[in-house]
N, C-alpha and C positions, 0 to 999 in steps of 0.2 A: 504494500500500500504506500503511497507517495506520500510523504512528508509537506507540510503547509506551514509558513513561518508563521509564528503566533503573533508578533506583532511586526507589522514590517518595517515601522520605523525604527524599528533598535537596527535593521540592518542597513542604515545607511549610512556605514563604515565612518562615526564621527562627526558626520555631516548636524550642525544644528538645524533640527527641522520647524521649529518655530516661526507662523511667518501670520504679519497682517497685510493688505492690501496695500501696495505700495504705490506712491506718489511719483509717478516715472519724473523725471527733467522735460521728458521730451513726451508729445501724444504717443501712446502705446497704437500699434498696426495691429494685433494682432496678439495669438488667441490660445497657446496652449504648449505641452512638453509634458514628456513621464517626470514624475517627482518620485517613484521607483519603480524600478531602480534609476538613481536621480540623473538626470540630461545632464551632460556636461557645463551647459549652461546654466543650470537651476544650481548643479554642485558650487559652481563658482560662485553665482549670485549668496550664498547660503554662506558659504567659505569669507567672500570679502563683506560682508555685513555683520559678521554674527550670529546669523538668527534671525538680524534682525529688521525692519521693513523703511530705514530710512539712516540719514548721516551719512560718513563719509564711508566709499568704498576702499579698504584697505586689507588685500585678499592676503592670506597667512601661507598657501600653498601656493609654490614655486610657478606651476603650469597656470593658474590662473595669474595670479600677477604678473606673469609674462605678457599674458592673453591682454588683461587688461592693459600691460603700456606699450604692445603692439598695436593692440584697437578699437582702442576708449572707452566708454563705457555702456556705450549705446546697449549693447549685450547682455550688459547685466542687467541694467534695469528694464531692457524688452528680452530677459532670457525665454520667454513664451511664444517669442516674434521670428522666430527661425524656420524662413516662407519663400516660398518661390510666387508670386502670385499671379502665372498663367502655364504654370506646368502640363496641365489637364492631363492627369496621369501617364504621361512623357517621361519618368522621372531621369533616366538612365539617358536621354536627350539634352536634358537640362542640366544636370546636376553630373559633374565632371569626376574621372576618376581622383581621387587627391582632396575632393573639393568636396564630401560626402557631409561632414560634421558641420559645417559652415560655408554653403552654397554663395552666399552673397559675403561684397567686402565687408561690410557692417558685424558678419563672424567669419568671417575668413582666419581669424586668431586661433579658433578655435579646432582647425586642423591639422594643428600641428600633430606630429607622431610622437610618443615620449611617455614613460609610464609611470609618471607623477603625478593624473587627473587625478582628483577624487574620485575611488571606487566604491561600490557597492558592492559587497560579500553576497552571495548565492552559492545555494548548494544544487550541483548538477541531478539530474534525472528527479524532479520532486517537479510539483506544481504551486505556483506561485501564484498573487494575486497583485498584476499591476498596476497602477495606477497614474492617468495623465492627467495633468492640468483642465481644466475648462475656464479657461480666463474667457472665451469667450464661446458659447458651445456651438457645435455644427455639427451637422449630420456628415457620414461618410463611412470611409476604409481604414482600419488602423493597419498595418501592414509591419508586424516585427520579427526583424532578421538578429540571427547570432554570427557573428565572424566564428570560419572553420576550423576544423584543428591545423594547427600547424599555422596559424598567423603569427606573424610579426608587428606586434606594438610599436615596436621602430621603424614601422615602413607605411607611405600613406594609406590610406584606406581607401581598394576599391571593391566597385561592385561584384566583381568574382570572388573577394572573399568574405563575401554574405552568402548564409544560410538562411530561409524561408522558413521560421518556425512556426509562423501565427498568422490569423487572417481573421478579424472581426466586423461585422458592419454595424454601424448603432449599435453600441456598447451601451448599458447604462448607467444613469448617471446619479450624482449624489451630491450634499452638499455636506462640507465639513469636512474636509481633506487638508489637508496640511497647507497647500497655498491658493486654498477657497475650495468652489464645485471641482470635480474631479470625474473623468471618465474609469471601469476599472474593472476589470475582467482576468481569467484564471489563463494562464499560461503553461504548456508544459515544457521545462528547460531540458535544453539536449543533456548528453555526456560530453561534457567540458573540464578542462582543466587549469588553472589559474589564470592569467588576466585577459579579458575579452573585453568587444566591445557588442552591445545589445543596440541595434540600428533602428529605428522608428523611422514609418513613413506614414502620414496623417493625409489620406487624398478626400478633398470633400468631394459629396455630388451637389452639393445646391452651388457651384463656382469652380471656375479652373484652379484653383490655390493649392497647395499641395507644404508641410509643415514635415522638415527633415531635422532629426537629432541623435547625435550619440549619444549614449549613456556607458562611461565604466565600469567593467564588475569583474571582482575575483572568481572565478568559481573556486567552492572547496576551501580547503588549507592552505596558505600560502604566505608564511611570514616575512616573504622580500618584498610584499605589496606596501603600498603607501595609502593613504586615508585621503 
């Protein structure tokens, strides 16, 4: 029988998940990301706040403060905003080998290769229960891939080393999630072994828009991993 983590926020490898509605700088575009296992971009936002939903960004972990004085901050405070918005399910068209984690310049920081992201711990062959953002909800496809065995964290990420594990339409939805309503449904995780990357693809149908993010995760045991 497949194991279910009882609270999934303890597995967000350190990550403070604490969060209220935050006051972007700039108008927010748009509309959502996994919060777990956590997008690269919500990790960061989490990491250079605190926890917490305003003040100065001042990220503690090496890969996001890179991120951040590579590519402002636009990212962190639209960490939800990571969109193509006329994809129409083209993704592989649009969205560049290298360029998977952050399609547009606005995160392009966040493609870099290096295995210092914040991760999230998972345990391989169990079923989990994910959960996305809904900063602003839509109908559509969630579309979640696991990088293969034998990836390289050090090498950019492309579409060949995505595996297809998941395929949802209208997910349901909830409110009281850790950074508001949340989309969030049960996943079964491959046989994996330490650091991968968990690929999200968000395609609506009511619009061409289409919402790409990496998320890092351990699988397993792994004590050379970083938080």
């Amino acid at each position: 029988m497949r194991s279910r983590p009882t609270i999934a926020a303890l597995a967000l490898g350190g990550l403070a998940v604490g969060y209220a509605v935050v006051a972007a700088p700039e108008p927010a575009e748009a509309h959502g990301a996994f919060t777990y296992p956590a997008s690269r971009t919500y990790a960061c936002f989490q990491d250079a706040t605190g926890g917490s939903s305003g003040g100065a960004l001042q990220p503690v972990n090496a890969a996001c403060a890179d991120a951040l004085s590579e590519g402002g901050d636009y990212a962190f405070w639209n960490w939800f905003g990571n969109l193509i918005s006329n994809s129409a399910g083209q993704h592989q068209e649009f969205v560049a080998d290298g360029e998977l984690c952050g399609p547009t310049e606005q995160f392009a920081a966040f493609n870099v290769a290096r295995t210092d992201w914040p991760s999230t711990p998972l345990q391989p062959n169990t079923t989990v229960e994910f959960h996305h953002n809904a900063w602003a909800p839509h109908p559509g496809t969630f579309f979640t891939y696991v990088t293969v065995d034998g990836w390289n964290p050090n090498s950019p990420l492309t579409w060949d080393d995505l595996e297809l594990i998941d395929e949802v339409v209208d997910p349901p939805l909830r409110s009281g999630g850790v950074a508001g309503a949340e989309y969030y449904w049960d996943v079964d995780l491959p046989d994996r072994e330490g650091r991968h990357l968990v690929y999200s693809v968000w395609e609506r149908s009511d619009s061409p828009e289409a919402f790409y993010n990496c998320s890092d995760v351990v699988f397993g045991d792994d004590p050379g991993s970083e938080p």
